[in-house]
VEXKOLNU-763589 format. One record per residue (C-alpha): residue in three letters; residue number from 1; x, y, z. Coordinates in steps of 0.02 Angstrom, whole numbers, plus 32768, in hexadecimal, padded with zeros to 4 digits. Example, Ala and Ser with C-alpha at 12.3 -4.5 7.8 and 13.67 -1.06 7.14 Angstrom:
BEGIN
@code=ALA | pos=1 | x=8267 | y=7F1F | z=8186
@code=SER | pos=2 | x=82AC | y=7FCB | z=8165
***
This chain:
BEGIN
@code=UNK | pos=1 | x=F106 | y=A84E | z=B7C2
@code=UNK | pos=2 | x=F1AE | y=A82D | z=B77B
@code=UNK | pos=3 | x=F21B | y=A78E | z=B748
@code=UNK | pos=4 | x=F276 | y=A77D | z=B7E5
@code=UNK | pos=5 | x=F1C1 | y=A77F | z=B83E
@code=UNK | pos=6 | x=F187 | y=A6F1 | z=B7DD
@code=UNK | pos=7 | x=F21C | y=A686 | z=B7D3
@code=UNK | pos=8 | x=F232 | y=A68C | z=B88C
@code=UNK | pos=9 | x=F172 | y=A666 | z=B894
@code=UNK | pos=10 | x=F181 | y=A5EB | z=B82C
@code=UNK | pos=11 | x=F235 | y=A590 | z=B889
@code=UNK | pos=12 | x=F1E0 | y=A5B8 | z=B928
@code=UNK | pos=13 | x=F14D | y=A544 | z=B8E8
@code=UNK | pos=14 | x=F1AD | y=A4C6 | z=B89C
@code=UNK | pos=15 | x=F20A | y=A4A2 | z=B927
@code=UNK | pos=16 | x=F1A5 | y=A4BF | z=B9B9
@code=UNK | pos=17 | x=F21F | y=A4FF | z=BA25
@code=UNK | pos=18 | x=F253 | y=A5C6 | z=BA42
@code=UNK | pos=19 | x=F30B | y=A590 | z=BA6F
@code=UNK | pos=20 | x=F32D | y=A523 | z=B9E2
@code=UNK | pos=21 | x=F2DB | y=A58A | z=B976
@code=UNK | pos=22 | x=F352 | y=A60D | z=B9A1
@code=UNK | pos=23 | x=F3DF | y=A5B1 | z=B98C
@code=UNK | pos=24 | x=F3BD | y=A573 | z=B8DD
@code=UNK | pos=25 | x=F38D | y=A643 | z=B8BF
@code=UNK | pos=26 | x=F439 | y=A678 | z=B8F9
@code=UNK | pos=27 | x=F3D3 | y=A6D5 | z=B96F
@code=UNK | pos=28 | x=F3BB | y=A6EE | z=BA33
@code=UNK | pos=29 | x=F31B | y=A6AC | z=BA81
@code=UNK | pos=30 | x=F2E0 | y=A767 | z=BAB8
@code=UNK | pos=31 | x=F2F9 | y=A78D | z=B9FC
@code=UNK | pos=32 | x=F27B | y=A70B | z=B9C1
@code=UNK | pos=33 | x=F200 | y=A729 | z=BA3D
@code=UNK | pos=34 | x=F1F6 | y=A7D5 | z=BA09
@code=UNK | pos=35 | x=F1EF | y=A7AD | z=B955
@code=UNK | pos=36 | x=F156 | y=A74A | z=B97F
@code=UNK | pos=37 | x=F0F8 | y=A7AD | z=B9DC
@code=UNK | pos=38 | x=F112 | y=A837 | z=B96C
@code=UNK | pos=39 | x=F0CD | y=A7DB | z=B8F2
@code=UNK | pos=40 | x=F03C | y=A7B1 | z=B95F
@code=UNK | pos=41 | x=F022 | y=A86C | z=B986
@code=UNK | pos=42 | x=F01C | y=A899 | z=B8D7
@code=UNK | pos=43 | x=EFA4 | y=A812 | z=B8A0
@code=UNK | pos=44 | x=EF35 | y=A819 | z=B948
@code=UNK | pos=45 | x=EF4C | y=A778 | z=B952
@code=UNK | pos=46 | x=EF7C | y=A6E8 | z=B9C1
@code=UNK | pos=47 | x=EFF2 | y=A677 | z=B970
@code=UNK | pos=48 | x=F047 | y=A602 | z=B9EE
@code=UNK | pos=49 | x=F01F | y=A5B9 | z=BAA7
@code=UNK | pos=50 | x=F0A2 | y=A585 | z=BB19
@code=UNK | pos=51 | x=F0A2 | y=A4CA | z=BB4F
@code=UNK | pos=52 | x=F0FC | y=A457 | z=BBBE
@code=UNK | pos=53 | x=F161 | y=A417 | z=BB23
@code=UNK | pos=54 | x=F187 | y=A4C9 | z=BACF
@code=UNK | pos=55 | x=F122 | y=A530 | z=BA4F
@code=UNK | pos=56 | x=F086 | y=A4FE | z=B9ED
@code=UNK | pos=57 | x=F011 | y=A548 | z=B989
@code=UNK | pos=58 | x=EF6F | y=A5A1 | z=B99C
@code=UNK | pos=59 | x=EEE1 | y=A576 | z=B928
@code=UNK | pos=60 | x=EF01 | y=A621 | z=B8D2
@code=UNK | pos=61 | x=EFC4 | y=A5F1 | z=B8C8
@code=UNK | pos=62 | x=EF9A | y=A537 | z=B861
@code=UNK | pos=63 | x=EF3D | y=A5A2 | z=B7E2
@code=UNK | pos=64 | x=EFBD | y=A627 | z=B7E8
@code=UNK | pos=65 | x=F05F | y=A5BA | z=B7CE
@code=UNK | pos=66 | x=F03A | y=A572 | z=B716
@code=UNK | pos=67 | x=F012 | y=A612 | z=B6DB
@code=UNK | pos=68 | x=F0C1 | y=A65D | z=B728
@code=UNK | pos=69 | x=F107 | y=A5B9 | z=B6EE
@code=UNK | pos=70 | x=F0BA | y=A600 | z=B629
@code=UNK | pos=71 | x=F11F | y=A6A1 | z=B64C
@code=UNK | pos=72 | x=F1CD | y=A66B | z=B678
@code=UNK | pos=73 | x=F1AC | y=A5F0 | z=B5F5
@code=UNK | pos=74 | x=F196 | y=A681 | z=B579
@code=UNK | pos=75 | x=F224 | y=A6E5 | z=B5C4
@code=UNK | pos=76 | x=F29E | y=A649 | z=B5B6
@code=UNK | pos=77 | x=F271 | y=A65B | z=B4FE
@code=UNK | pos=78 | x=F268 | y=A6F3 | z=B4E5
@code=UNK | pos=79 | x=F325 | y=A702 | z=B531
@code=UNK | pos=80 | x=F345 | y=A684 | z=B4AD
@code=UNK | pos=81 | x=F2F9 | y=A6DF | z=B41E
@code=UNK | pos=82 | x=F346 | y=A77A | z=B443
@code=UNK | pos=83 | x=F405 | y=A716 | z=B449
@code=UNK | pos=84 | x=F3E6 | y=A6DD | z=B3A2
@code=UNK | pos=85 | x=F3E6 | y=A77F | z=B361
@code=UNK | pos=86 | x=F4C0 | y=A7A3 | z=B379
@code=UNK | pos=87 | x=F525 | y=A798 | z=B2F8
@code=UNK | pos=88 | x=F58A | y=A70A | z=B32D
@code=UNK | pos=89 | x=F4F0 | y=A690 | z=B37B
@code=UNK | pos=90 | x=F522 | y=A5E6 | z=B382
@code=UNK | pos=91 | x=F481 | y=A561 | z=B3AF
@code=UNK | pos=92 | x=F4D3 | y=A508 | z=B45D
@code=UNK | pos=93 | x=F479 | y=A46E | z=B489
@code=UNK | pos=94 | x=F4B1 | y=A425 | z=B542
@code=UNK | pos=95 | x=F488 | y=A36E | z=B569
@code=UNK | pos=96 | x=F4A0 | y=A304 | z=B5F6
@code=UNK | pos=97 | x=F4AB | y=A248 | z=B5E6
@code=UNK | pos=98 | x=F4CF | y=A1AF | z=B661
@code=UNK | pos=99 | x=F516 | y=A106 | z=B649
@code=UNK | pos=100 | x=F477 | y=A0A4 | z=B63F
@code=UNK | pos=101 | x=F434 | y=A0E9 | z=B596
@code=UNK | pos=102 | x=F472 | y=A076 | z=B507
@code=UNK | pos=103 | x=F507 | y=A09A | z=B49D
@code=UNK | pos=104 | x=F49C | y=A092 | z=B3FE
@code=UNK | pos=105 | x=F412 | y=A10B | z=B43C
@code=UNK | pos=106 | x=F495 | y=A197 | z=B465
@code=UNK | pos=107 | x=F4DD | y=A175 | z=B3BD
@code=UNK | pos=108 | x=F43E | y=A17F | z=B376
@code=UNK | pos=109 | x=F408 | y=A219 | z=B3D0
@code=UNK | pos=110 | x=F4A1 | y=A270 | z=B3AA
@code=UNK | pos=111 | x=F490 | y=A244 | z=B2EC
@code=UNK | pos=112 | x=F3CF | y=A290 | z=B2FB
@code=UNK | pos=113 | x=F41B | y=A325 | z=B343
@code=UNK | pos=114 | x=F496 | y=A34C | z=B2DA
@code=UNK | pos=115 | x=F426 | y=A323 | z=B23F
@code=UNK | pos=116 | x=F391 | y=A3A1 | z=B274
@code=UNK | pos=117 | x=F424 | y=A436 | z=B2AD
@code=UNK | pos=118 | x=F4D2 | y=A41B | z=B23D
@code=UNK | pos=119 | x=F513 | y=A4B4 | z=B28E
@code=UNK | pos=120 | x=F4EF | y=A49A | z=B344
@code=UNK | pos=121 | x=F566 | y=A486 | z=B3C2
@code=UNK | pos=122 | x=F53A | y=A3F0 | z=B42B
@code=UNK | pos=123 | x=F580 | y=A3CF | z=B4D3
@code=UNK | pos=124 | x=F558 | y=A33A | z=B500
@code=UNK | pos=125 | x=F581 | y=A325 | z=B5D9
@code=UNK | pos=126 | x=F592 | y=A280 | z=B633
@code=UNK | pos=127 | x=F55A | y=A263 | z=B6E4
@code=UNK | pos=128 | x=F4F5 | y=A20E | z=B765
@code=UNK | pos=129 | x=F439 | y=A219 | z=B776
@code=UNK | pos=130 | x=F443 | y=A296 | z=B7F3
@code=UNK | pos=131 | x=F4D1 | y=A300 | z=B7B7
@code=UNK | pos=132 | x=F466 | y=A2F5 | z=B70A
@code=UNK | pos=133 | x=F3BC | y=A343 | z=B77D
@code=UNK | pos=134 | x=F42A | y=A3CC | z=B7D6
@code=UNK | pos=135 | x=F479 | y=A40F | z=B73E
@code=UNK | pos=136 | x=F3C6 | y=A417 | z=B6D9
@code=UNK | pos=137 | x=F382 | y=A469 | z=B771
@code=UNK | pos=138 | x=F41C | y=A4D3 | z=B774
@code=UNK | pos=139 | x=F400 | y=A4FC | z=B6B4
@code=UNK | pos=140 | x=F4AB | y=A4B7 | z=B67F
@code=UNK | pos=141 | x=F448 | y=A448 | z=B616
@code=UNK | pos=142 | x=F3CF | y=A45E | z=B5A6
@code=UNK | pos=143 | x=F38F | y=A3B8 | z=B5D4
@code=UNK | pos=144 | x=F3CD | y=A2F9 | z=B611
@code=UNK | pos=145 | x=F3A8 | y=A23B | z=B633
@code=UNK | pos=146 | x=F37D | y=A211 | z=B6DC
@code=UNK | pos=147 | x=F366 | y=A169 | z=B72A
@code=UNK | pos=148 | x=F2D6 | y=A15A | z=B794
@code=UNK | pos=149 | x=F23C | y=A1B7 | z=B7CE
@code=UNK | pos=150 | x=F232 | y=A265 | z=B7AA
@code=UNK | pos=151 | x=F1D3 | y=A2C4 | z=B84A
@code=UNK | pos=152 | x=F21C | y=A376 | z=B83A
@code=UNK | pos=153 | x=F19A | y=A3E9 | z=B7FB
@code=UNK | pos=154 | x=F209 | y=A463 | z=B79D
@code=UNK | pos=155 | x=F222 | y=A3D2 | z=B733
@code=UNK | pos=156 | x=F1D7 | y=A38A | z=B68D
@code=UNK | pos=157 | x=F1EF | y=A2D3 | z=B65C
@code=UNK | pos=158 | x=F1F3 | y=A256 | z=B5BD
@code=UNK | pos=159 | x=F1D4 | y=A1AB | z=B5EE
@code=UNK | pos=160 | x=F248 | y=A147 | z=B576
@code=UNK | pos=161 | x=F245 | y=A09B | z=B5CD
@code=UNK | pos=162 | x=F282 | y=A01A | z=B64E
@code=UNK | pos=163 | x=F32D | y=A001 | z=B668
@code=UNK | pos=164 | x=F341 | y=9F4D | z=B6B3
@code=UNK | pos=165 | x=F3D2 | y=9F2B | z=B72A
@code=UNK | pos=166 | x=F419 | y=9E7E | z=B768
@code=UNK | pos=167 | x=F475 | y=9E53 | z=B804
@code=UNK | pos=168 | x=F526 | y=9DFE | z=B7CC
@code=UNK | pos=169 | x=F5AD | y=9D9B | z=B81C
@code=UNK | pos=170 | x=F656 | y=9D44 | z=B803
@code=UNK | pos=171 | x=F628 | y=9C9B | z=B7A5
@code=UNK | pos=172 | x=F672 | y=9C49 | z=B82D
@code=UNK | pos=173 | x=F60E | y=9C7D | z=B8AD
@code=UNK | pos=174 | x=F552 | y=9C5E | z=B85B
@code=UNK | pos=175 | x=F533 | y=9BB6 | z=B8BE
@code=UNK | pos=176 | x=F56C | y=9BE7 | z=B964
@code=UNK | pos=177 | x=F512 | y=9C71 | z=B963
@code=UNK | pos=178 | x=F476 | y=9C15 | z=B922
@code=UNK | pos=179 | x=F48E | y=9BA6 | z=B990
@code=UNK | pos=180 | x=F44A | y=9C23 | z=BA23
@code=UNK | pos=181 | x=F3E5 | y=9CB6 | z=B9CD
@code=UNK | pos=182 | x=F3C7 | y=9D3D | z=BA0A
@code=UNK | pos=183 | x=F44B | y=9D27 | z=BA91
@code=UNK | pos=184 | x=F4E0 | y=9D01 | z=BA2C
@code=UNK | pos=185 | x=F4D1 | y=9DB6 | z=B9EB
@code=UNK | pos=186 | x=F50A | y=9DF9 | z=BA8C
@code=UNK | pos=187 | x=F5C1 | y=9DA0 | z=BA8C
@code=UNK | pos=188 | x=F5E6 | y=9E13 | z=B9E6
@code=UNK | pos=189 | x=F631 | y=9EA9 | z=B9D5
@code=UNK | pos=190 | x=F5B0 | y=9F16 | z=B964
@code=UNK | pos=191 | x=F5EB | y=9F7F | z=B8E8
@code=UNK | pos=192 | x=F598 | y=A023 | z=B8B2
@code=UNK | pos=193 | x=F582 | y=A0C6 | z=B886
@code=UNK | pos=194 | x=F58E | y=A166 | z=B8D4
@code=UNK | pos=195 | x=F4F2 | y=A1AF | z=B93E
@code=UNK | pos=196 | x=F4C6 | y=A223 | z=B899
@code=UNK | pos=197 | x=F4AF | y=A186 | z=B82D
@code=UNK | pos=198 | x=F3EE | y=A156 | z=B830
@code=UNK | pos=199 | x=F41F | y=A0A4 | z=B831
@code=UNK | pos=200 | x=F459 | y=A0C2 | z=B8B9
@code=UNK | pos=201 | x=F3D3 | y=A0F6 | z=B920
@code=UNK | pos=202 | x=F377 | y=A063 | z=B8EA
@code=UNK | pos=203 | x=F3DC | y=9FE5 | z=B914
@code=UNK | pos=204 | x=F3ED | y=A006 | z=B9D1
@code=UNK | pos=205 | x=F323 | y=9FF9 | z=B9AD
@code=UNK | pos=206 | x=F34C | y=9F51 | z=B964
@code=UNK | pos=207 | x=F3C0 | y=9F37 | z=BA21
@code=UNK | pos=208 | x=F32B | y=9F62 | z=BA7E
@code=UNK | pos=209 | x=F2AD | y=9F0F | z=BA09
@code=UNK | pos=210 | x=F319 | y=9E5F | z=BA34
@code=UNK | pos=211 | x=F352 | y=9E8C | z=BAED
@code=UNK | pos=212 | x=F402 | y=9E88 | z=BAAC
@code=UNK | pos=213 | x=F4AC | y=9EE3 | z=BAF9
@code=UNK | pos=214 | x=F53D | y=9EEB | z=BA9F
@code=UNK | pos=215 | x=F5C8 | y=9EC0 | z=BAFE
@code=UNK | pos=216 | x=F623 | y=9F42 | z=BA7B
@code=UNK | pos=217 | x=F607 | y=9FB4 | z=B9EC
@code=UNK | pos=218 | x=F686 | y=9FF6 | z=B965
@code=UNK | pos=219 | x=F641 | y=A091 | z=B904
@code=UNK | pos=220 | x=F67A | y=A0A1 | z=B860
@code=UNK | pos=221 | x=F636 | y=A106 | z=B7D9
@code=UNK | pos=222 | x=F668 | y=A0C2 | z=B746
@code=UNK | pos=223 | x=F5FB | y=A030 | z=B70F
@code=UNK | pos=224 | x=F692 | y=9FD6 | z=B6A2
@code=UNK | pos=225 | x=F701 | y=9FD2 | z=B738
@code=UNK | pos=226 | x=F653 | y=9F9A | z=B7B8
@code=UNK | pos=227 | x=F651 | y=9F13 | z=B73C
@code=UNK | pos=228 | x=F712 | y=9EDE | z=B729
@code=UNK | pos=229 | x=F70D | y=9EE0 | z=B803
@code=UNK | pos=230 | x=F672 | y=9E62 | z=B7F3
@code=UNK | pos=231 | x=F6DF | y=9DF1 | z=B777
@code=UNK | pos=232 | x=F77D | y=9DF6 | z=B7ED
@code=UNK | pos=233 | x=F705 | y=9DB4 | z=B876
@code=UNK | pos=234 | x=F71C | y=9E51 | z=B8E2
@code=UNK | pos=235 | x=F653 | y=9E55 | z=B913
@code=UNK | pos=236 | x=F58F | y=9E62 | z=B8BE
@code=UNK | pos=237 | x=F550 | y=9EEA | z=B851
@code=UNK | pos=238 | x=F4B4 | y=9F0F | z=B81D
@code=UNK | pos=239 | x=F4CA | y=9F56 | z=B744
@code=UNK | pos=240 | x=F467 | y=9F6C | z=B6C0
@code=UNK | pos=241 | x=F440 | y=9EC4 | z=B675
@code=UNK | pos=242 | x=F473 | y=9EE7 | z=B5CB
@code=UNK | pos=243 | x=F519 | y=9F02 | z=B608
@code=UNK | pos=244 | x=F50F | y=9E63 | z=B669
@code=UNK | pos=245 | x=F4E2 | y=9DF4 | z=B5E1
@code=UNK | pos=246 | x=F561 | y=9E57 | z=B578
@code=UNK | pos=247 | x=F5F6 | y=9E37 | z=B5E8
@code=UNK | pos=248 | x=F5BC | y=9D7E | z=B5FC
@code=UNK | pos=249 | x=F5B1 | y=9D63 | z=B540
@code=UNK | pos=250 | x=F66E | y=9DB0 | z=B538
@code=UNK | pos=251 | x=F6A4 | y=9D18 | z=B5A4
@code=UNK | pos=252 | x=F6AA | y=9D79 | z=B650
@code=UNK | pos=253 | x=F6AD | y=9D1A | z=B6E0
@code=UNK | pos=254 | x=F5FC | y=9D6D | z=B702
@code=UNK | pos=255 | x=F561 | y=9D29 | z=B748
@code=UNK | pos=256 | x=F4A6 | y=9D72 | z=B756
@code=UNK | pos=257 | x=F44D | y=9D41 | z=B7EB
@code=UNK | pos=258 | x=F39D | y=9D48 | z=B793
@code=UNK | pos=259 | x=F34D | y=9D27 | z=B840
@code=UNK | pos=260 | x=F357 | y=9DE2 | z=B84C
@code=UNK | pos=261 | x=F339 | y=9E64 | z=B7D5
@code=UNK | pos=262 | x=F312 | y=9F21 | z=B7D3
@code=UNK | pos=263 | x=F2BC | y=9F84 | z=B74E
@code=UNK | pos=264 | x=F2D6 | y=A043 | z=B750
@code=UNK | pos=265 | x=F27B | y=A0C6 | z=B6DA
@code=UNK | pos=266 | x=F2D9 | y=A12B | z=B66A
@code=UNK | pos=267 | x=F2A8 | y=A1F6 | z=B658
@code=UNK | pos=268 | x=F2D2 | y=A286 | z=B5E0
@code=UNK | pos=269 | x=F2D0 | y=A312 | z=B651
@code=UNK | pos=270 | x=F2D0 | y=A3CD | z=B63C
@code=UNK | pos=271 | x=F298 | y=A463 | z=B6A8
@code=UNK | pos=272 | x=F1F3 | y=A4B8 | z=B692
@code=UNK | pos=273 | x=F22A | y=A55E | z=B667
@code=UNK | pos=274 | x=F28F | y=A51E | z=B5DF
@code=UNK | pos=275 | x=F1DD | y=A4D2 | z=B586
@code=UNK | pos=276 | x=F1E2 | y=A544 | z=B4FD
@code=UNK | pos=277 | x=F29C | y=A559 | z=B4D2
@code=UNK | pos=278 | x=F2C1 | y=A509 | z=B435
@code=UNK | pos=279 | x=F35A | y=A4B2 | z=B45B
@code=UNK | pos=280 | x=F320 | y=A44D | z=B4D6
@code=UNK | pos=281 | x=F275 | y=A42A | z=B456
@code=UNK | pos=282 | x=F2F0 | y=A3FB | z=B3E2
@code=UNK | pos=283 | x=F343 | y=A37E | z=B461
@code=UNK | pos=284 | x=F2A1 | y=A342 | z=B495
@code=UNK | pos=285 | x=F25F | y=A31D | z=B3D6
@code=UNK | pos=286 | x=F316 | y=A2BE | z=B3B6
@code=UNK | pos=287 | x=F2E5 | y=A260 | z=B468
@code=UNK | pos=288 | x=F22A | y=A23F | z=B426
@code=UNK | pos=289 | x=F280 | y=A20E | z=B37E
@code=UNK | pos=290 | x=F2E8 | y=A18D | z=B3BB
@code=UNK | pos=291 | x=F290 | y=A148 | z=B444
@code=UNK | pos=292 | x=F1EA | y=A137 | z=B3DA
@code=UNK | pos=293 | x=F1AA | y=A0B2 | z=B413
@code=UNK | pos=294 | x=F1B6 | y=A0B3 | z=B4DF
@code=UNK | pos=295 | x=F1C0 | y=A189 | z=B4EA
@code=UNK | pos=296 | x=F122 | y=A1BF | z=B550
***
């Protein structure tokens, strides 16, 4: 049994699928296959049993997979350990962040960083929810912020809270399109972001949820310029409603339809293997730090 044995195990688990498991291993599906039942041979053991829907595990292979989980785990920091040891070893900490999160938690969180590690070299990354999940499962990140439920199983999450979100229009337009709820929605352009955004994904929930079509949608993924389109009167979006009240307090020509709200849950995520490395337990006790009281 080596470490490419148990971190295929262990992807092939994860995912549930031989193909995609493969294709996140840089390998071909024969490849995999053999790696498991290698595996399998050497431990006498049954691990996985096709279904219609992929790969699962065996009873054996749910009690097998946390303690291969322990391993990698142990490898991961052992590889860390061991890189400590050049000459020249500068601590890199990579984090992922998206628009939601407040201005003065990322300040804060930076400023906890910095404090517990003066000499690290922080790189902090900007994206969308799931451009944040693909690069933490792609180990370009030590760990990220992710809006929404968290249902991969390579993954570990922080609960840090709800992020509320408020559906906004032109000032203009609030009474004619209270005037004939939810119907009115439909005459609007919509304005959102890409498919990779989690908001995203929920708000065609919120379409279906309210039998609405669009008769357009705009994607744009910058939130300041989602929310500059909403005050020109080019369509509806659906923001976070801090910003909302924010830009109405400026004096924007911004209304919140309170009719219809949306509440999201904000993650810390990181991958499993990475539970003992500790950069990303240094993130995560910066995380706890600073969102003491809502971090689960």
């Amino acid at each position: 049994m080596d470490y490419t044995q148990l971190k295929t195990f262990t992807e092939v688990a994860h995912i549930g699928n031989l193909t995609q498991a493969a294709e996140r291993l840089h390998l071909s599906q024969p490849a995999v296959s053999a790696q498991i039942k290698s595996l399998e041979k050497r431990l006498d053991v049954t691990l996985f049993k096709r279904t219609t829907n992929g790969m699962a595990l065996t009873p054996a292979g749910e009690v097998f997979l946390p303690e291969a989980e322990a391993l990698l785990q142990h490898h991961h920091k052992l590889d860390c350990f061991a890189k400590t040891l050049s000459e020249h070893y500068v601590t890199h900490a990579d984090l992922g962040l998206i628009h939601p999160v407040a201005p003065d938690k990322i300040t804060g969180l930076t400023q906890s960083i910095l404090k517990q590690d003066p000499d690290i070299m922080l790189h902090i990354q900007y994206g969308m929810s799931g451009e944040i999940e693909q690069r933490v499962l792609d180990k370009q990140l030590h760990g990220g912020f992710f809006l929404g439920p968290v249902t991969r199983r390579s993954l570990r999450s922080l609960f840090l809270g709800d992020i509320q979100y408020s559906l906004v229009c032109h000032a203009g337009e609030t009474g004619r399109i209270r005037a004939n709820l939810p119907g009115s929605l439909e005459e609007y352009a919509w304005i959102e972001m890409s498919v990779v955004s989690s908001s995203r994904k929920h708000m065609q929930q919120f379409w279906r949820k309210h039998k609405i079509s669009p008769k357009q949608q705009i994607i744009c993924d910058y939130p300041q310029t989602i929310i500059d389109l909403v005050c020109e009167g080019t369509g509806l979006a659906m923001i976070p409603a801090q910003k909302a009240e924010a830009a109405r307090a400026a004096g924007k020509p911004i209304d919140i339809l309170d009719e219809y709200r949306q509440t999201l849950p904000l993650h810390f995520i990181y991958l499993d293997e990475f539970e003992e490395d500790p950069v990303l337990n240094l993130l995560k006790g910066c995380v706890e730090e600073v969102w003491a009281d809502t971090v689960v």
